[in-house]
mmCIF file of the C-alpha atoms, coordinates in Angstrom:
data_MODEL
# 
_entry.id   MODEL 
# 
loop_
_atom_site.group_PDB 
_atom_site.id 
_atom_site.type_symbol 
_atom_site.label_atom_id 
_atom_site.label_alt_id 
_atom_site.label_comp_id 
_atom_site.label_asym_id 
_atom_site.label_entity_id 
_atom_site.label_seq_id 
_atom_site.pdbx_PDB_ins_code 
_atom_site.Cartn_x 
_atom_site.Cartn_y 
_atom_site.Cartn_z 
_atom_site.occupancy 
_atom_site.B_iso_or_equiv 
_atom_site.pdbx_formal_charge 
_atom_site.auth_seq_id 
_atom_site.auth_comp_id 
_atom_site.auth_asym_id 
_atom_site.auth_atom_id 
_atom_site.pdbx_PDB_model_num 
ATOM 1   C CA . UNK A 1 1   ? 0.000   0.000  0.000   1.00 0.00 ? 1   UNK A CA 1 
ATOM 2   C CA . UNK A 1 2   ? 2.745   2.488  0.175   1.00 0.00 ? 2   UNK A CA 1 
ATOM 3   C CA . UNK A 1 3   ? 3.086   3.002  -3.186  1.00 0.00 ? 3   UNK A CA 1 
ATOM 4   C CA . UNK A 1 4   ? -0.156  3.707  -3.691  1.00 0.00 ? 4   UNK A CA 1 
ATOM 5   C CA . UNK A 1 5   ? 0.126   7.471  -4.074  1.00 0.00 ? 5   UNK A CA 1 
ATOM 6   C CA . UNK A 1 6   ? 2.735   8.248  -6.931  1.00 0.00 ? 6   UNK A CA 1 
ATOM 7   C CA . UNK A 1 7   ? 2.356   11.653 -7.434  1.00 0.00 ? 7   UNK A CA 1 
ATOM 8   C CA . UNK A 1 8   ? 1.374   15.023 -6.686  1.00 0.00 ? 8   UNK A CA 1 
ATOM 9   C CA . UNK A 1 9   ? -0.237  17.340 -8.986  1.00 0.00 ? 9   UNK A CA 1 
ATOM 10  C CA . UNK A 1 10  ? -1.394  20.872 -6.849  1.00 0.00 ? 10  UNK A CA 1 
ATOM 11  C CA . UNK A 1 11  ? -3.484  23.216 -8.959  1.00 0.00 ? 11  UNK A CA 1 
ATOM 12  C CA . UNK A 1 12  ? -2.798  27.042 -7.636  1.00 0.00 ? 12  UNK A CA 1 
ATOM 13  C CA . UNK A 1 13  ? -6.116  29.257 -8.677  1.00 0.00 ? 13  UNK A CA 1 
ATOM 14  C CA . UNK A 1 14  ? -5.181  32.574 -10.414 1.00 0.00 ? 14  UNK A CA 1 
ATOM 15  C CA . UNK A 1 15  ? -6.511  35.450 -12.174 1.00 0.00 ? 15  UNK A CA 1 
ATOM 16  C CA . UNK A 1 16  ? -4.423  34.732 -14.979 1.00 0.00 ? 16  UNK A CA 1 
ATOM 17  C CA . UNK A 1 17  ? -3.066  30.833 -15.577 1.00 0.00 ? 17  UNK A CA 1 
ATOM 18  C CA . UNK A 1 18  ? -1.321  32.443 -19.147 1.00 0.00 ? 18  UNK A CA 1 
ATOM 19  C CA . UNK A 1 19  ? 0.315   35.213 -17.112 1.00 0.00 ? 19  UNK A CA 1 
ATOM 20  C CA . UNK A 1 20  ? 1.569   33.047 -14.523 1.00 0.00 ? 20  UNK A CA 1 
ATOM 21  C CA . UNK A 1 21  ? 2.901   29.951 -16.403 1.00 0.00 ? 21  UNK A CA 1 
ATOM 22  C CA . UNK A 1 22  ? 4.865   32.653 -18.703 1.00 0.00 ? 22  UNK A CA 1 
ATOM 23  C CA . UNK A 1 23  ? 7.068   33.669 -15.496 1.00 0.00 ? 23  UNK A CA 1 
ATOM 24  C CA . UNK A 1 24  ? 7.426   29.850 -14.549 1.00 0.00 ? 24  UNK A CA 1 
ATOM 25  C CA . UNK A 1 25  ? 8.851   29.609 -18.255 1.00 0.00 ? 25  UNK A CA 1 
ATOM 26  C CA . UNK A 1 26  ? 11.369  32.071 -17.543 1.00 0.00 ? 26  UNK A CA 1 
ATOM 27  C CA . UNK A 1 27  ? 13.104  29.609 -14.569 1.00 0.00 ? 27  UNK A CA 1 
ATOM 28  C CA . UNK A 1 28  ? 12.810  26.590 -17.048 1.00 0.00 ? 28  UNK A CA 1 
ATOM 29  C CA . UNK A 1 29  ? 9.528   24.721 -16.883 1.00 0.00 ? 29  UNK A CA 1 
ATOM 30  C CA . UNK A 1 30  ? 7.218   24.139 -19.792 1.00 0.00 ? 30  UNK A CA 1 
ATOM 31  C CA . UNK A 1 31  ? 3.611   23.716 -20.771 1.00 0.00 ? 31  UNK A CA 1 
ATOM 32  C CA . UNK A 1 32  ? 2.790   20.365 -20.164 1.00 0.00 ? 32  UNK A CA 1 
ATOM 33  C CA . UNK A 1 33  ? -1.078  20.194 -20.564 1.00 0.00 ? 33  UNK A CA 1 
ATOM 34  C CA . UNK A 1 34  ? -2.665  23.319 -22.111 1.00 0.00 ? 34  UNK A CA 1 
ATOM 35  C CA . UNK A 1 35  ? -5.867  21.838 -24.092 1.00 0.00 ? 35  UNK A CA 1 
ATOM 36  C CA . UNK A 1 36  ? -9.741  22.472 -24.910 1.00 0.00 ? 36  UNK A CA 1 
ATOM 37  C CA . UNK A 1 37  ? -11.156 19.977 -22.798 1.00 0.00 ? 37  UNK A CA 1 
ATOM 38  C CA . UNK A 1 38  ? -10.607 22.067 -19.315 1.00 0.00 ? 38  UNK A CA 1 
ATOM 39  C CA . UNK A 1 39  ? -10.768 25.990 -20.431 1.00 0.00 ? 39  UNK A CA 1 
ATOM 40  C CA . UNK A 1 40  ? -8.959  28.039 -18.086 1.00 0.00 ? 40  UNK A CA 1 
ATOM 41  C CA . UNK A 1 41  ? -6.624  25.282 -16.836 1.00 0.00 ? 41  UNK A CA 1 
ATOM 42  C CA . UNK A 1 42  ? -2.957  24.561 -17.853 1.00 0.00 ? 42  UNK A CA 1 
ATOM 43  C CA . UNK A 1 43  ? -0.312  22.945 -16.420 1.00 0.00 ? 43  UNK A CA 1 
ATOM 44  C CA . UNK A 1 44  ? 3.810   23.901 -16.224 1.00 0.00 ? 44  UNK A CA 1 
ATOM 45  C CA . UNK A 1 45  ? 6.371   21.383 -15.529 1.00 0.00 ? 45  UNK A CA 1 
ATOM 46  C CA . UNK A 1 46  ? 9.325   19.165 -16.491 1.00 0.00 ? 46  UNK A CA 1 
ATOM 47  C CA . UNK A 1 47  ? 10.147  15.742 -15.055 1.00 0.00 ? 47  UNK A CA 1 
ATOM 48  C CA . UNK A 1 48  ? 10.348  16.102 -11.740 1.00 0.00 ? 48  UNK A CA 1 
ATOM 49  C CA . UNK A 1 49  ? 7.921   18.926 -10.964 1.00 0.00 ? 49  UNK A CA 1 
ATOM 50  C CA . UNK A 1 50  ? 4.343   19.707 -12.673 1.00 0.00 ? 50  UNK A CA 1 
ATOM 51  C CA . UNK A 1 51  ? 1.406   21.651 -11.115 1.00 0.00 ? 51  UNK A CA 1 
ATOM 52  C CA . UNK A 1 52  ? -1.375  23.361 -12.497 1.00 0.00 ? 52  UNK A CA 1 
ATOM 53  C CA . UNK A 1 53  ? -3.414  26.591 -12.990 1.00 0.00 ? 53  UNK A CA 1 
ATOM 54  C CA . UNK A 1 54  ? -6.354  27.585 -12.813 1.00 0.00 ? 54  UNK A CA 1 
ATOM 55  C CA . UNK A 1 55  ? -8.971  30.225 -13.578 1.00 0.00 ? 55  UNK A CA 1 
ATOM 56  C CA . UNK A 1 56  ? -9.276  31.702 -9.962  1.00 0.00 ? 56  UNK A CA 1 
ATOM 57  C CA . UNK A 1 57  ? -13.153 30.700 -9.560  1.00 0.00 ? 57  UNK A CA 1 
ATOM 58  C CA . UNK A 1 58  ? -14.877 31.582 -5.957  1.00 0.00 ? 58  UNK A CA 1 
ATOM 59  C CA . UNK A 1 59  ? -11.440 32.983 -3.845  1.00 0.00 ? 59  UNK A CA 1 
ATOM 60  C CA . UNK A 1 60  ? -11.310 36.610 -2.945  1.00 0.00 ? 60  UNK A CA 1 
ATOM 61  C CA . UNK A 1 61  ? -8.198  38.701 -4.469  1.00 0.00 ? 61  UNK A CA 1 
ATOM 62  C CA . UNK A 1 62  ? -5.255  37.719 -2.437  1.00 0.00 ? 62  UNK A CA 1 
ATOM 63  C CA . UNK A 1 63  ? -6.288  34.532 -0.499  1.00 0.00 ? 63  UNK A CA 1 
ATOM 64  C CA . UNK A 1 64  ? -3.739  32.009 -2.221  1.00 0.00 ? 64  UNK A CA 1 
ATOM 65  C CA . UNK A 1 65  ? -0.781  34.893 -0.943  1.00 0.00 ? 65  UNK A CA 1 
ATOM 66  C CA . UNK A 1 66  ? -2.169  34.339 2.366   1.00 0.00 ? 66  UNK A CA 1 
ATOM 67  C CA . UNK A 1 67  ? -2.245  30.454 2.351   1.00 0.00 ? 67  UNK A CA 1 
ATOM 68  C CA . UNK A 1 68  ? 0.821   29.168 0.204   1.00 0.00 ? 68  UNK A CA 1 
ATOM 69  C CA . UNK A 1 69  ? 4.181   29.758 -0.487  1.00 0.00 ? 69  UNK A CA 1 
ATOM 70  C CA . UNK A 1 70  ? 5.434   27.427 -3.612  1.00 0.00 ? 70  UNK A CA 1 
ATOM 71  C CA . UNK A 1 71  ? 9.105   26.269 -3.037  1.00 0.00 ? 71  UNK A CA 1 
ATOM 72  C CA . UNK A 1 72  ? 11.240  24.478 -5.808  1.00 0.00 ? 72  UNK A CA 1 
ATOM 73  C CA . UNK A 1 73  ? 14.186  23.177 -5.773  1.00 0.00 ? 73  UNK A CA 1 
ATOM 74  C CA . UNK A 1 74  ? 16.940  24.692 -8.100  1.00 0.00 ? 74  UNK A CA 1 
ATOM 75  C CA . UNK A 1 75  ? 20.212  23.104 -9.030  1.00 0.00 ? 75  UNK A CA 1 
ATOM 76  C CA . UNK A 1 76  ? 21.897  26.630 -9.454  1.00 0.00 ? 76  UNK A CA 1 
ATOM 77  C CA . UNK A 1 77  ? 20.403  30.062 -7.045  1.00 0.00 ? 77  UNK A CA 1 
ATOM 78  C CA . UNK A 1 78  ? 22.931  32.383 -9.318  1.00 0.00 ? 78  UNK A CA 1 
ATOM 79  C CA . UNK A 1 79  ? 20.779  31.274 -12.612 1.00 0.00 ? 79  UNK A CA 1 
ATOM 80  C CA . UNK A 1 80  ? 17.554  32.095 -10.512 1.00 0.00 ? 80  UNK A CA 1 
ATOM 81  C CA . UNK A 1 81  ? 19.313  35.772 -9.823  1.00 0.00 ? 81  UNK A CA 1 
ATOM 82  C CA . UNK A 1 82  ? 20.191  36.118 -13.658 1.00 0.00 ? 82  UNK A CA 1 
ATOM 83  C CA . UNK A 1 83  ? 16.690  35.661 -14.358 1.00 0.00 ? 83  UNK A CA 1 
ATOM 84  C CA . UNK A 1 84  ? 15.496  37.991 -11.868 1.00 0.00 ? 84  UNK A CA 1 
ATOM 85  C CA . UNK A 1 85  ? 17.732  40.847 -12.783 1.00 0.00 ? 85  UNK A CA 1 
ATOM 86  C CA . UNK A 1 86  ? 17.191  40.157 -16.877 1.00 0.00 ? 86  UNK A CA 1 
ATOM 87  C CA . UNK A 1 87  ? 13.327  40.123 -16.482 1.00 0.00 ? 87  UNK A CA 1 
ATOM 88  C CA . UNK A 1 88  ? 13.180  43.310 -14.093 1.00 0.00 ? 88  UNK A CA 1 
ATOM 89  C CA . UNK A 1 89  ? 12.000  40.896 -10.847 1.00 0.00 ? 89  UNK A CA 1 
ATOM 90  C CA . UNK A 1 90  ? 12.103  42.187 -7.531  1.00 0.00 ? 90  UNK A CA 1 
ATOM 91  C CA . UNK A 1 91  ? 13.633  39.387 -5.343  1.00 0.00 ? 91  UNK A CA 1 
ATOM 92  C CA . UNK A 1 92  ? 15.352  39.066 -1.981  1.00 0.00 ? 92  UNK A CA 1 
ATOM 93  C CA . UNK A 1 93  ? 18.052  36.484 -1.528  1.00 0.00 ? 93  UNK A CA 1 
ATOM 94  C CA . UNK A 1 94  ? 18.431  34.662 2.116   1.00 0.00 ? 94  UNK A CA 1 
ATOM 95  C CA . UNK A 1 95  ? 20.790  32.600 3.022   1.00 0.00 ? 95  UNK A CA 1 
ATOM 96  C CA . UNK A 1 96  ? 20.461  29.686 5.715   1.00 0.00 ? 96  UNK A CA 1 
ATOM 97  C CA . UNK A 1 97  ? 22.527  27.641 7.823   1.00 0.00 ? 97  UNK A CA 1 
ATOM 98  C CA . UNK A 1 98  ? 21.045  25.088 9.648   1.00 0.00 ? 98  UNK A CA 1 
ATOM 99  C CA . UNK A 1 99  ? 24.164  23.331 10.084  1.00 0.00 ? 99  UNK A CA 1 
ATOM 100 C CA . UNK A 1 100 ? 27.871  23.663 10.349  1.00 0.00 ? 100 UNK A CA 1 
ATOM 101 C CA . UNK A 1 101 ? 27.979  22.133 7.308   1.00 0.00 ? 101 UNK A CA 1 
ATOM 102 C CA . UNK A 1 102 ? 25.063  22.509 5.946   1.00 0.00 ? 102 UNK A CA 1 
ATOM 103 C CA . UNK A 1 103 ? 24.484  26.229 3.692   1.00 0.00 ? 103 UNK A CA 1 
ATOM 104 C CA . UNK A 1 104 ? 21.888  26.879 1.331   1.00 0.00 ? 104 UNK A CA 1 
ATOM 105 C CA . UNK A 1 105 ? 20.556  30.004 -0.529  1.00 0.00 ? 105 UNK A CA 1 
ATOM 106 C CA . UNK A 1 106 ? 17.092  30.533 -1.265  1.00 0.00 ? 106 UNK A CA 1 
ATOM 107 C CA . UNK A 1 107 ? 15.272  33.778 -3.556  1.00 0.00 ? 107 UNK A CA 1 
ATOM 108 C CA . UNK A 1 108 ? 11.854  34.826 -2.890  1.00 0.00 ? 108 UNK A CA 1 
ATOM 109 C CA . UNK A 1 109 ? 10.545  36.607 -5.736  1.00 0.00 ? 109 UNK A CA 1 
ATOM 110 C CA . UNK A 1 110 ? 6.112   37.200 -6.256  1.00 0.00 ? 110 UNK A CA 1 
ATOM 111 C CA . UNK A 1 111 ? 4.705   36.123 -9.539  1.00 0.00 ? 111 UNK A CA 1 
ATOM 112 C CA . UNK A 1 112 ? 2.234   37.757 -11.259 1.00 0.00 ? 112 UNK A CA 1 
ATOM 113 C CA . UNK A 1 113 ? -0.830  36.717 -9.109  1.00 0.00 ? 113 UNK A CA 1 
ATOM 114 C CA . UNK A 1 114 ? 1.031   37.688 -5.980  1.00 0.00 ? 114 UNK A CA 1 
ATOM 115 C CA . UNK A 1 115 ? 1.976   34.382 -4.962  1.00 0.00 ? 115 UNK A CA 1 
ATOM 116 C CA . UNK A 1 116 ? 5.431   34.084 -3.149  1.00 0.00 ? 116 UNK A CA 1 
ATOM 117 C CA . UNK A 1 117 ? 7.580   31.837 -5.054  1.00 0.00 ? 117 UNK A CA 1 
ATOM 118 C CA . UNK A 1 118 ? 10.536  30.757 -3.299  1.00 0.00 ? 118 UNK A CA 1 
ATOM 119 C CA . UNK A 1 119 ? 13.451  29.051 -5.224  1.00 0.00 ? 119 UNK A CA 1 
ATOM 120 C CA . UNK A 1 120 ? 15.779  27.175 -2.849  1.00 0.00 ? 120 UNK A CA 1 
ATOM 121 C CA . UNK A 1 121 ? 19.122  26.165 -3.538  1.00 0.00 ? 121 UNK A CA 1 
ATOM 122 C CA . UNK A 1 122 ? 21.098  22.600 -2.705  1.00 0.00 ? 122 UNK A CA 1 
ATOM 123 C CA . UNK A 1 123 ? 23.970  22.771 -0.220  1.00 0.00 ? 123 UNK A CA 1 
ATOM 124 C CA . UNK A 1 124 ? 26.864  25.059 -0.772  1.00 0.00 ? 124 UNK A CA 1 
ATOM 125 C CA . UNK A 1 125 ? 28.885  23.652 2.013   1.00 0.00 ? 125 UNK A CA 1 
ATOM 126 C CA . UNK A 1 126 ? 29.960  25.693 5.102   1.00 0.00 ? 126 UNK A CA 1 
ATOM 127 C CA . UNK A 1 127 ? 29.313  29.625 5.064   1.00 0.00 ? 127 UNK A CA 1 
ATOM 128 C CA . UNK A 1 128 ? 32.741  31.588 4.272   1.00 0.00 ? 128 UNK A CA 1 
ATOM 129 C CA . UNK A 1 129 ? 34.503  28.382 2.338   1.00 0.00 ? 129 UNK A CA 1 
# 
């Protein structure tokens, strides 16, 4: 029974599922369901990640910045900065150390339907070598 669940597929509700799967494009992931059969819904990804979006339908304004923040992993933070800076993206870089050994960057940067996207990095080692 405990590979019964295999996958998971969140759906984030926006104002604009176009707007918001062109600024996942610009870290990397594609469109990997946009079709007739659910209008309003598409769905970015590659293959390890995918999630969808969605026409926002009933929420009020604002309510998915007050109950999610999306975190994916990145293989390289300084790419995620390039693409910040070339596309004009406010962003704010943090880096954690949970660990002597153990140092990791992440950016937090808001799509375009407000929702804090933060892209967190693998481990750099120990701060200052």
């Amino acid at each position: 029974m405990s590979d019964l669940v295999t996958k998971f597929h969140p759906i984030l509700y926006v104002s604009d599922p176009a707007k918001e799967r062109d600024f996942y494009e610009l870290f990397g992931l594609r469109t990997t369901y946009e079709g007739p059969e659910y209008a309003g819904f598409l769905a970015v990804g590659n293959d390890a990640v995918e999630f969808g979006l969605s026409a926002q339908r009933s929420s009020p304004p604002g309510m998915v910045r007050k109950v999610v923040t999306w975190q994916l992993g990145v293989s390289d933070v300084d790419a995620v900065i390039g693409v910040c800076e070339r596309e004009g993206l406010h962003y704010e870089v943090t880096t954690e150390q949970p660990a002597t050994d153990w140092c990791y960057r992440t950016v937090a940067v808001r799509s375009p339907n407000d929702i804090e996207v933060l892209f967190e990095g693998e481990n750099e080692g120990a701060l200052g070598e």
